[in-house]
C-alpha positions as CSV (number, residue, x, y, z in Angstrom):
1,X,0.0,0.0,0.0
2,X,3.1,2.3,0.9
3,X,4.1,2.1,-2.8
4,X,1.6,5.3,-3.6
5,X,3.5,7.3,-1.1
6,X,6.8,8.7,-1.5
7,X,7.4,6.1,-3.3
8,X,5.0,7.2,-6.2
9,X,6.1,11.1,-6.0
10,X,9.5,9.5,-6.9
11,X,8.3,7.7,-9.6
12,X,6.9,10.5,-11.7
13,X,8.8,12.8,-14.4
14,X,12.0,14.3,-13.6
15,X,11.7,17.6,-11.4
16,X,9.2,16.2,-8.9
17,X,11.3,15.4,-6.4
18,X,14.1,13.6,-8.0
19,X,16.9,15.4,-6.9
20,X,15.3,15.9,-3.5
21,X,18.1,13.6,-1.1
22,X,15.7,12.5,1.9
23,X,18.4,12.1,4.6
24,X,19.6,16.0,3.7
25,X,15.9,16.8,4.2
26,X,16.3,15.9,7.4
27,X,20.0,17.0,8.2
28,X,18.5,20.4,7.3
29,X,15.4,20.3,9.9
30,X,17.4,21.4,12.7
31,X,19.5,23.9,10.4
32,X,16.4,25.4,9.1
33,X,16.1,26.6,12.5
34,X,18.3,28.7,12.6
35,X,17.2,31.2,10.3
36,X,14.1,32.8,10.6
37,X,12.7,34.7,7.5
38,X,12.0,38.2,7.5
39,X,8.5,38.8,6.7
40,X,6.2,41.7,7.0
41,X,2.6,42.8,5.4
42,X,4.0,42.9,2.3
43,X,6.3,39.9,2.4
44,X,3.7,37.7,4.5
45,X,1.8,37.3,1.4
46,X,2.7,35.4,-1.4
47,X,2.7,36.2,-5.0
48,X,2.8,32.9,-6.3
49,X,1.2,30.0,-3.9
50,X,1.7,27.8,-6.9
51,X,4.0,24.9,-7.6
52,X,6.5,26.0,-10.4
53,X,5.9,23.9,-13.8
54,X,8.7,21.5,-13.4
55,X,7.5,20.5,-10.3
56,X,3.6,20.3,-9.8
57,X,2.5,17.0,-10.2
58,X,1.0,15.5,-13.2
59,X,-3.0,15.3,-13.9
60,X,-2.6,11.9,-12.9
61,X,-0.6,12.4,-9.7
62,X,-2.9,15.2,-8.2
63,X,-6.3,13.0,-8.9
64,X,-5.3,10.2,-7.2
65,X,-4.3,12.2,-4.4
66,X,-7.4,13.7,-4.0
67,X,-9.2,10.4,-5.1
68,X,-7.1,9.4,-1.9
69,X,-8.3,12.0,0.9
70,X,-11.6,11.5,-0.3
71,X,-11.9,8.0,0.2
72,X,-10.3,8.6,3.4
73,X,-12.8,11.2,4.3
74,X,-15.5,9.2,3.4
75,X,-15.0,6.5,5.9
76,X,-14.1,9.1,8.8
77,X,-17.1,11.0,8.0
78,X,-19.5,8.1,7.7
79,X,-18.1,6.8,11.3
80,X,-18.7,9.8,13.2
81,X,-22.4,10.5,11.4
82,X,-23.4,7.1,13.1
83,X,-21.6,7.1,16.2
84,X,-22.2,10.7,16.8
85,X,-26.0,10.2,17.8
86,X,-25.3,6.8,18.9
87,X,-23.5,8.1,21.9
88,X,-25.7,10.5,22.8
89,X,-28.8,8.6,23.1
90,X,-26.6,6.1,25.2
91,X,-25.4,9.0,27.6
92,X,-28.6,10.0,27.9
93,X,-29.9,7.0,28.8
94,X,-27.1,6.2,31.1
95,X,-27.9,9.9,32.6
96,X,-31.3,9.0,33.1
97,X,-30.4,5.8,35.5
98,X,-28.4,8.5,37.4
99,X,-31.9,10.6,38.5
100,X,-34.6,7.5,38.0
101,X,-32.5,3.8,39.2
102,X,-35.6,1.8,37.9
103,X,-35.0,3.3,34.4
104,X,-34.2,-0.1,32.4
105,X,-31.6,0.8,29.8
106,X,-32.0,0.8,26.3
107,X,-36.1,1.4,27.1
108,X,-38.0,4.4,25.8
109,X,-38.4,6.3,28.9
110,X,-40.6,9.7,28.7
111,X,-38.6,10.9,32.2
112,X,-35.6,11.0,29.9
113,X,-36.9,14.0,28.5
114,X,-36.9,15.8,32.0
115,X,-34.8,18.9,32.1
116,X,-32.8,17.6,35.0
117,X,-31.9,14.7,32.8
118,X,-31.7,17.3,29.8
119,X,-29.3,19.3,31.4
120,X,-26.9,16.9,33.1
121,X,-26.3,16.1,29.0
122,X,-25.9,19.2,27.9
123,X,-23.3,19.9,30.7
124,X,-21.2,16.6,30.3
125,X,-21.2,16.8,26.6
126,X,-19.9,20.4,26.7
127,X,-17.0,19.5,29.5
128,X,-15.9,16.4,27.1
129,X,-15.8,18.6,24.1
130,X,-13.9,21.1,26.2
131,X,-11.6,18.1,27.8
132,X,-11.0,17.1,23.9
133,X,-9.6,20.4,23.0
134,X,-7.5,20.7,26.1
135,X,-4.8,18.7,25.5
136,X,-4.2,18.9,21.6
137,X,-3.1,22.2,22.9
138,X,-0.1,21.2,24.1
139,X,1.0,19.6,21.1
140,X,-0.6,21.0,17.8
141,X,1.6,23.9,17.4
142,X,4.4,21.0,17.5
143,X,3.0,18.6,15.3
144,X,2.6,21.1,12.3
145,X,6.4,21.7,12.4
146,X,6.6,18.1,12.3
147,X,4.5,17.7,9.4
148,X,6.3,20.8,7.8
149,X,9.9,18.9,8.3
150,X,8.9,15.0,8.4
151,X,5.6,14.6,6.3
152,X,1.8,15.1,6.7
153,X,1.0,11.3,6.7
154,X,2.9,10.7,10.1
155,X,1.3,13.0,11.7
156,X,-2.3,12.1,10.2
157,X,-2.0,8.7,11.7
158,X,-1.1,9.5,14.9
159,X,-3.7,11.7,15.0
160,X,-6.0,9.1,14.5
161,X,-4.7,6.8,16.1
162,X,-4.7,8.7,19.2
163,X,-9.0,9.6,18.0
164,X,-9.5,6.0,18.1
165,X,-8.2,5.2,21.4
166,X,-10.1,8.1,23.0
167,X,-13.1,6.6,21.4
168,X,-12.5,3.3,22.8
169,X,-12.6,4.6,26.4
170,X,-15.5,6.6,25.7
171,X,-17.2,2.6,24.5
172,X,-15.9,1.5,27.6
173,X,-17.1,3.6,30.3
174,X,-20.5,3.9,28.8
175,X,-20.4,-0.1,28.2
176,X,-19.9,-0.3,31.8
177,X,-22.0,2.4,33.8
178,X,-21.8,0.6,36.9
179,X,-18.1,1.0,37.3
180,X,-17.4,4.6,35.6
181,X,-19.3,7.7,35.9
182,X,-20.3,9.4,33.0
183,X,-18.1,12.0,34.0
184,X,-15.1,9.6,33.3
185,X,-15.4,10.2,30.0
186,X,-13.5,13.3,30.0
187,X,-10.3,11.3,31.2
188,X,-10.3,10.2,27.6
189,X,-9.1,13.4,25.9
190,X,-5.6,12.7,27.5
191,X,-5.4,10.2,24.1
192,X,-5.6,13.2,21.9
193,X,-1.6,14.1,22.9
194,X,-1.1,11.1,20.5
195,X,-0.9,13.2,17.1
196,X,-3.2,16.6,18.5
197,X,-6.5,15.6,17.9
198,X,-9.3,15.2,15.4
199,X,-8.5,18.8,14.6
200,X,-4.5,17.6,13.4
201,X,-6.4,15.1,10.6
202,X,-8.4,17.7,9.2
203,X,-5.4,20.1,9.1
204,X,-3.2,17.6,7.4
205,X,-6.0,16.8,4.7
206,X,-6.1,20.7,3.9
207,X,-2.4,20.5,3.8
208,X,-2.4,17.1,1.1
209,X,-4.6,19.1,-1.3
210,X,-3.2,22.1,-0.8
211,X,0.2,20.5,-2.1
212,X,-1.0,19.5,-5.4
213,X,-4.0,22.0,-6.1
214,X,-3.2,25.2,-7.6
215,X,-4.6,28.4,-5.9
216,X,-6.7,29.0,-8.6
217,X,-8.7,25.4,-8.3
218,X,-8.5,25.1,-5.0
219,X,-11.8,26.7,-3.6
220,X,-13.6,24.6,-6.3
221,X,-11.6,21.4,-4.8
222,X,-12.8,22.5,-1.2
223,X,-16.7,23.0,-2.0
224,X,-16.5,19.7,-3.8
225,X,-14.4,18.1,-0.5
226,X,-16.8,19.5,1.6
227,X,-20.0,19.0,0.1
228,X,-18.7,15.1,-0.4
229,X,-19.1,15.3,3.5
230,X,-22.4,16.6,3.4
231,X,-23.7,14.3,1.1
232,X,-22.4,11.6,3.0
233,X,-24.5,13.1,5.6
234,X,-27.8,13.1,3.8
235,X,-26.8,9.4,2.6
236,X,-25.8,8.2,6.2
237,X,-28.2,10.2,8.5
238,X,-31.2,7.9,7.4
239,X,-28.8,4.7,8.0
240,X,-28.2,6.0,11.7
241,X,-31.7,6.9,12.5
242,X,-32.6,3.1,11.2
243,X,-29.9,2.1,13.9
244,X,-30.5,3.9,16.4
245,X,-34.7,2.6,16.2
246,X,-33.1,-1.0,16.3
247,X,-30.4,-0.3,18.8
248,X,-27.5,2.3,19.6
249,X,-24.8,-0.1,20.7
250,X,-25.2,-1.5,17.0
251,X,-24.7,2.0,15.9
252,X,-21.9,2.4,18.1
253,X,-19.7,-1.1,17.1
254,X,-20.4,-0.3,13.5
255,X,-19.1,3.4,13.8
256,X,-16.2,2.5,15.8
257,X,-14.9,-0.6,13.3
258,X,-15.5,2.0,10.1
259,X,-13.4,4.2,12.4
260,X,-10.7,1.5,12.5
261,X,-10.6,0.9,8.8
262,X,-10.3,5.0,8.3
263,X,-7.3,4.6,10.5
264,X,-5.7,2.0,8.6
265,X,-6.8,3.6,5.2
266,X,-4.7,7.0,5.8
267,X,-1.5,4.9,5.0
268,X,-3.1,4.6,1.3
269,X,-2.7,8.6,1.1
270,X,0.6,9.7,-0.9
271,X,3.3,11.9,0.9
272,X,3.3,15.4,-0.5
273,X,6.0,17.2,1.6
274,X,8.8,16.7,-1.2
275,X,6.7,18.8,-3.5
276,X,6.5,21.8,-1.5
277,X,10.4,21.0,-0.5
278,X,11.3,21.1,-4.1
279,X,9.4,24.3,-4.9
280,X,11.0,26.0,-1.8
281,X,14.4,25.2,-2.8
282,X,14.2,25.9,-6.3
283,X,12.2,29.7,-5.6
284,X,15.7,30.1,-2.9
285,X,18.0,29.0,-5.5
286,X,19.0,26.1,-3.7
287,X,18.1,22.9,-7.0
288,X,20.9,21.1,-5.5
289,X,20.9,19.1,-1.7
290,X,22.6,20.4,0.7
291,X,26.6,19.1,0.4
292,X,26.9,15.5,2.3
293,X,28.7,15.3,5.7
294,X,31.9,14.0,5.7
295,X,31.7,10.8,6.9
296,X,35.5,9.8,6.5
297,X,35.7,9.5,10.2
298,X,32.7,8.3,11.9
299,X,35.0,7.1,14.5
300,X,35.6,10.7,15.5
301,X,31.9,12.0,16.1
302,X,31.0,12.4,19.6
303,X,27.3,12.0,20.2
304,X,25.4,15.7,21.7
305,X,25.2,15.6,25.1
306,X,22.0,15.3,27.0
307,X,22.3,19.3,27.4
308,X,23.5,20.3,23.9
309,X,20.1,18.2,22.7
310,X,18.0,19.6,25.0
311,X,19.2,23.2,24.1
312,X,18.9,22.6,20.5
313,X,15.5,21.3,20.6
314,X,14.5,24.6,23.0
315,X,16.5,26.6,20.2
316,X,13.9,24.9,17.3
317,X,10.9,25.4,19.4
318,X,11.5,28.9,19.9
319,X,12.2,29.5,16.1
320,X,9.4,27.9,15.3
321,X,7.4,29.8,16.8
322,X,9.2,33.1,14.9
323,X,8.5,31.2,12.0
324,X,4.7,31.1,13.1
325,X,4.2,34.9,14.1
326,X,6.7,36.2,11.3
327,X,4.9,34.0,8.3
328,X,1.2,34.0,9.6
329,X,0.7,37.3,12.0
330,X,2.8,39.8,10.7
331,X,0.1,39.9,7.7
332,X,-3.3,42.3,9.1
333,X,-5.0,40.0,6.6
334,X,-4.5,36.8,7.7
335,X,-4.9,37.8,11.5
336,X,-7.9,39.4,11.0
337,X,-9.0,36.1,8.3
338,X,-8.2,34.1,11.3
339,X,-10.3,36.2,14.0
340,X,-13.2,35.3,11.6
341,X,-12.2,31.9,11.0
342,X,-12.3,30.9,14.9
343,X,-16.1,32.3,15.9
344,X,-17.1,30.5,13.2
345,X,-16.0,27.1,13.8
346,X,-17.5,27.6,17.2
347,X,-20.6,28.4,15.7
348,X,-20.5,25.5,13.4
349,X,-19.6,23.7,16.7
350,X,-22.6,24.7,18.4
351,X,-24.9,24.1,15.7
352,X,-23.4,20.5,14.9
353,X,-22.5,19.1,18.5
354,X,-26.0,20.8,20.3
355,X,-28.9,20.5,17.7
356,X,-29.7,17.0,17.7
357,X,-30.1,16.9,21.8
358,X,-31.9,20.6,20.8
359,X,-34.6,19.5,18.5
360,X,-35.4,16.6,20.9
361,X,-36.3,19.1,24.4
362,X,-37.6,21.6,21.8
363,X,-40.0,19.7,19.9
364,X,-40.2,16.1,21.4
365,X,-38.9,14.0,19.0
366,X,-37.0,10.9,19.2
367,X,-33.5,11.0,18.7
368,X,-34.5,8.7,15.2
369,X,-36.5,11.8,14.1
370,X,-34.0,14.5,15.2
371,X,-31.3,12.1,12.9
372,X,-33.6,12.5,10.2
373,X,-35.1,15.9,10.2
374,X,-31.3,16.9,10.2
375,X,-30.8,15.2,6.9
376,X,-32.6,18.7,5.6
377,X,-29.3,20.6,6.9
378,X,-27.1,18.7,4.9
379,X,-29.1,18.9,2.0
380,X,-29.0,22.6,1.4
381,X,-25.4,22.9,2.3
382,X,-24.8,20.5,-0.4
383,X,-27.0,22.9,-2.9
384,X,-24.9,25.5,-1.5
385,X,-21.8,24.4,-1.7
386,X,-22.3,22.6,-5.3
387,X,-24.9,24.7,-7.1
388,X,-25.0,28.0,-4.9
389,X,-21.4,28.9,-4.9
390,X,-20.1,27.5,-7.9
391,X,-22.3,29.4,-9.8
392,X,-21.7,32.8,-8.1
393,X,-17.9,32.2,-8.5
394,X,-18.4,31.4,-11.9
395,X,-20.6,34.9,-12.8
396,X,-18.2,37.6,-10.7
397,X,-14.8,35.4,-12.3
398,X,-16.4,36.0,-16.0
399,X,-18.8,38.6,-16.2
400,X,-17.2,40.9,-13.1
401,X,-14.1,39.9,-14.1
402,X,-13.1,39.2,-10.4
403,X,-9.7,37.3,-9.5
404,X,-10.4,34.1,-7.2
405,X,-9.1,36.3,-3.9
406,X,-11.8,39.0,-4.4
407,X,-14.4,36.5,-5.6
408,X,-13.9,34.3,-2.2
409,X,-13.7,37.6,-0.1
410,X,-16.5,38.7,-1.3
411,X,-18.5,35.8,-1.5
412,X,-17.8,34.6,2.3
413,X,-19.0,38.2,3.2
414,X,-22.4,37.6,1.2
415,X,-22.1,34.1,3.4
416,X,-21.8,35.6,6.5
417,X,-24.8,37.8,6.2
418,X,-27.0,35.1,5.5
419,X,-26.1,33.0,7.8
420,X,-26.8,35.4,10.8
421,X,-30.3,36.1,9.2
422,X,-30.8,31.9,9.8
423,X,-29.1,32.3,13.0
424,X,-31.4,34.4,14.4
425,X,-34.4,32.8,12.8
426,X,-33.2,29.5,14.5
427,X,-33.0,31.2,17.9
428,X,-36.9,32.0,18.0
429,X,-38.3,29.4,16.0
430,X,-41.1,27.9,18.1
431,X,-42.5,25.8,16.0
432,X,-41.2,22.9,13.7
433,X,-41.9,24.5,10.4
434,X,-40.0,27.8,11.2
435,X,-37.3,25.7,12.6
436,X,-37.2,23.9,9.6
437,X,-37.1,27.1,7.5
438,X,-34.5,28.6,10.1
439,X,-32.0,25.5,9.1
440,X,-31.9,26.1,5.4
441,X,-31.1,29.6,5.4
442,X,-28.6,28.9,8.4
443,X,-26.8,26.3,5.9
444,X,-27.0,28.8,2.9
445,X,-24.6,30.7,4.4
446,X,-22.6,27.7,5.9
447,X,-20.1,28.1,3.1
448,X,-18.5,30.6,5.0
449,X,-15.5,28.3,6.8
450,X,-14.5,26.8,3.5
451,X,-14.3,30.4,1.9
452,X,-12.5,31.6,4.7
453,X,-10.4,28.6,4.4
454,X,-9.4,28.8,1.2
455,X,-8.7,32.6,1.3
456,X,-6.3,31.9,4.1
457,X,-4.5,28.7,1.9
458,X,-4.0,31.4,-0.8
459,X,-2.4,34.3,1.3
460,X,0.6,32.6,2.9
461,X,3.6,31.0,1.8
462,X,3.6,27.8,0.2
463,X,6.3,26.2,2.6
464,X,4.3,27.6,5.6
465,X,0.6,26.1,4.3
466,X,1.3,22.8,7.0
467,X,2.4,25.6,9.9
468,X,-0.9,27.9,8.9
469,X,-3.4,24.8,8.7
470,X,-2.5,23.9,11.8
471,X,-2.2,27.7,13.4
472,X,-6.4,27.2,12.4
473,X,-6.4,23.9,13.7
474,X,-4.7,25.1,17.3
475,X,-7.9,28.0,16.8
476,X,-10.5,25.5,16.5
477,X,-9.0,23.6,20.2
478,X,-9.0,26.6,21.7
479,X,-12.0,28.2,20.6
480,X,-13.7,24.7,21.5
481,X,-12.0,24.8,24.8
482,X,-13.4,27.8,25.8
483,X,-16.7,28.0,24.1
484,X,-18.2,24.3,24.4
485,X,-18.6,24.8,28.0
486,X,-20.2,28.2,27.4
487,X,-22.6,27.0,25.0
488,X,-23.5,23.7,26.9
489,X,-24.3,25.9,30.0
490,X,-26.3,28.4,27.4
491,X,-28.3,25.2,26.1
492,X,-28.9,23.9,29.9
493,X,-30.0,27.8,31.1
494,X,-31.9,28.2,28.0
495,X,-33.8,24.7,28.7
496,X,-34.1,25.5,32.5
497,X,-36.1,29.1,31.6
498,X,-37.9,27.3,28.8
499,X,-40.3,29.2,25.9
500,X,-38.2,31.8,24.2
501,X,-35.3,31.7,26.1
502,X,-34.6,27.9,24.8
503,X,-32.9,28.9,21.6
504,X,-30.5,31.0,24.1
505,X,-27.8,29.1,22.8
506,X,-28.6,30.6,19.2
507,X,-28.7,33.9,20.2
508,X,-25.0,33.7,20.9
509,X,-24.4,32.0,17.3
510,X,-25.9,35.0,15.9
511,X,-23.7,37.6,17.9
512,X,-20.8,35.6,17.3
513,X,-21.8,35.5,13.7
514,X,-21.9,39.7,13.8
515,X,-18.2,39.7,15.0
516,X,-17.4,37.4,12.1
517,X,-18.8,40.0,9.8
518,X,-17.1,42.7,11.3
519,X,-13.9,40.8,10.9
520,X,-14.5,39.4,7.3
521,X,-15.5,43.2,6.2
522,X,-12.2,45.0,7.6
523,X,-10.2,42.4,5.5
524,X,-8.2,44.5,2.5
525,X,-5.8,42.5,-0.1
526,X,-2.7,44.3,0.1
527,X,-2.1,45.8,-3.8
528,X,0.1,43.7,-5.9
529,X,-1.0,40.6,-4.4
530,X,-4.3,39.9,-6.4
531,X,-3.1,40.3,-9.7
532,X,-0.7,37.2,-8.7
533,X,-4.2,35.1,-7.8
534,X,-6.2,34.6,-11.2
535,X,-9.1,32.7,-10.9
């Protein structure tokens, strides 16, 4: 299976990679160090994100990579779309023991539906999602410089396979509620310093396509990625509502073997690290490796004391992070892309992680029901995302005559606005058929992220697209450390008042979608830079 990874960059026509000498690749990590690259508004952004000629990869090469991360996305997504409810009917079931002991589990028990019970849920799930992004804080930041000197695939694995075993303690302590408290979940998240979290494998994803996609295709190649996702939503949210009518534990063995095999598929993703290696090299002037130590006299070598390593290592990590400030935040641009990046995914957060167990208090519905009525959410941000957006690209790129930075800009503002308008409408939506309504304009505007996204791919340097993706990955922790607790109390208040005040926790979305505006509006290409970005 390893032979489509570096193997197969290797094996295509001269210039991709050829001349690249592995071992000096990694002589070089710790040298790289030692220079930092002066960078300021002007020099922050590039003026040619692409792959020079000799090196991008063939037609070939780039579609099986991205035939690659889409298969691989595929099974991830379909895992967590059934296991996703699946463990929240089973916490909430396990909850419900907690306040009623002759609650039989796995019965349909109306006393389930009792705020108490309600809010217990909302809280725990909130502190595990905060718990989750705790610790991939220590160790994202890290793990992008590793995938920026080693290779995205590493670190893609060990970021699932430190996923998988957090989801194996979650199976176990709700397999065994006698023994563990639900709280015990949360000591599960300690997994995620194994690779940085399910964050770190959508980062390194970004990073693959961004490797092989030009600038120009690469918004297209991000609606289409995402919108794969939510079409495997609308396909697999009828499979888990069947599931979780016949059972949940089915729903949660068959989520957590597809979550194996997605483990086990990443190895089939090629390595694209040489191909930004190359094209940084060869736009420094450097086509040629690095001279070869003198190995004459091995005998002579003295091997780094404990000291000298451990000052060295402190000496990269501190560059590093000059590498992160001086390439990503010395550009107004991207800080201020980034300040609207973060709300959003904790918006997104909110409206993916709370309005299952939402639609359930709100309007009584099985979790079966919830599962399906979601399916509508999924089908308009696949509309969006694949009729919607295309099209508006395509009229403002050929009638407007709009390069693909001002045509993303401006569409992810148009995004914005709609989405608070859905927001709102979502917040005070009393009845099913206004909540219904509320959830296709929401997901109209849903495109935002992936705009946002993409503008922030095309506005740094190519060799720093691993360090930015997972600068927005670190975001999403923290902004999921922070906020999920917020939100969960929001949703538990909001239940506890009751009428109005329920969709509390939407009310938030929507001011949190107003500072995304503001941020999105104040963002100004820097002249000189657009006419380098054709779309």
């Amino acid at each position: 299976m390893t032979l489509y990874g570096t193997e197969a960059i290797d094996a295509e026509p001269s210039g991709m990679g050829s001349g690249i000498d592995p071992n000096a690749q990694r002589r070089r990590s710790l040298d790289d160090a030692e220079s930092v690259y002066e960078a300021d508004e002007g020099t922050a952004l590039l003026h040619d994100a692409d792959l020079p000629a000799d090196i991008a990869p063939s037609k070939s090469f780039r579609r099986f990579v991205l035939g690659m991360c889409v298969l691989f996305l595929f099974i991830i997504e379909v895992s967590q779309y059934i296991l996703t409810p699946a463990m929240e009917q089973i916490m909430e079931d396990v909850i419900c023991r907690r306040y009623h002991p002759d609650h039989a589990l796995s019965v349909h028990d109306n006393r389930c539906k009792e705020t108490d019970v309600q809010k217990t849920l909302a809280m725990v799930r909130s502190w595990s999602m905060s718990g989750e992004m705790l610790f991939p804080l220590f160790v994202q930041i890290s793990y992008g410089v590793v995938a920026d000197k080693y290779g995205r695939r590493l670190v893609l694995f060990l970021a699932l396979f430190g996923a998988l075993l957090q989801q194996a303690w979650i199976t176990v302590v709700l397999l065994f509620p006698d023994t563990f408290s639900i709280w015990s979940m949360l000591y599960g998240s300690v997994f995620y310093l194994i690779g940085g979290g399910g964050q770190m494998v959508v980062a390194m994803v970004w990073t693959i396509v961004a490797d092989v996609i030009p600038v120009a295709e690469r918004t297209s190649v991000f609606y289409k990625i995402y919108a794969m996702n939510l079409i495997i939503s609308v396909a697999v949210n009828p499979l888990a509502g069947w599931l979780l009518s016949v059972d949940p534990w089915l729903a949660m063995w068959i989520g957590n073997g597809i979550l194996v095999v997605g483990m086990l598929s990443s190895a089939l993703i090629p390595e694209t690290l040489k191909l930004r290696q190359a094209a940084d090299n060869k736009r420094r002037g450097q086509d040629a490796p690095p001279p070869v130590e003198d190995e004459s006299e091995p005998s002579t070598r003295k091997i780094p004391a404990a000291r000298d390593l451990a000052r060295r290592a402190w000496f990269s990590v501190k560059n590093d992070v000059s590498h992160v400030w001086h390439f990503i935040f010395a550009s107004k641009s991207v800080v201020l892309l980034l300040l609207a990046y973060g709300p959003f995914y904790l918006i997104k957060l909110a409206l993916v992680l709370d309005i299952l167990q939402y639609m359930t208090r709100r309007f009584n519905w099985e979790w079966s029901t919830a599962t399906y009525i979601n399916t509508i959410s999924s089908l308009t941000a696949v509309f969006t995302l694949l009729v919607v957006l295309p099209v508006a690209s395509n009229i403002l790129t050929t009638y407007f005559h709009y390069n693909a930075i001002r045509r993303d800009l401006l569409l992810a503002r148009i995004s914005i606005v709609v989405f608070i308008i859905g927001s709102a409408l979502t917040a005070v939506a009393g009845v099913p058929w206004l909540f219904i309504c509320s959830m296709v304009i929401t997901n109209l505007g849903m495109g935002m992220g992936t705009l946002c996204r993409a503008l922030l791919n095309a506005v740094v340097e190519p060799h720093t697209i691993a360090t930015l993706n997972t600068t927005m990955s670190t975001m999403e922790t923290l902004m999921g450390f922070i906020g999920s607790p917020v939100m969960g109390w929001l949703l538990s208040r909001g239940m506890e008042l009751g009428g109005f005040w329920m969709g509390l926790p939407y009310l938030a979305t929507t001011l949190l979608g107003v500072c995304v505006m503001v941020a999105i509006y104040l963002v100004r290409i820097p002249s000189g830079f657009a006419q380098g970005s054709r779309g």
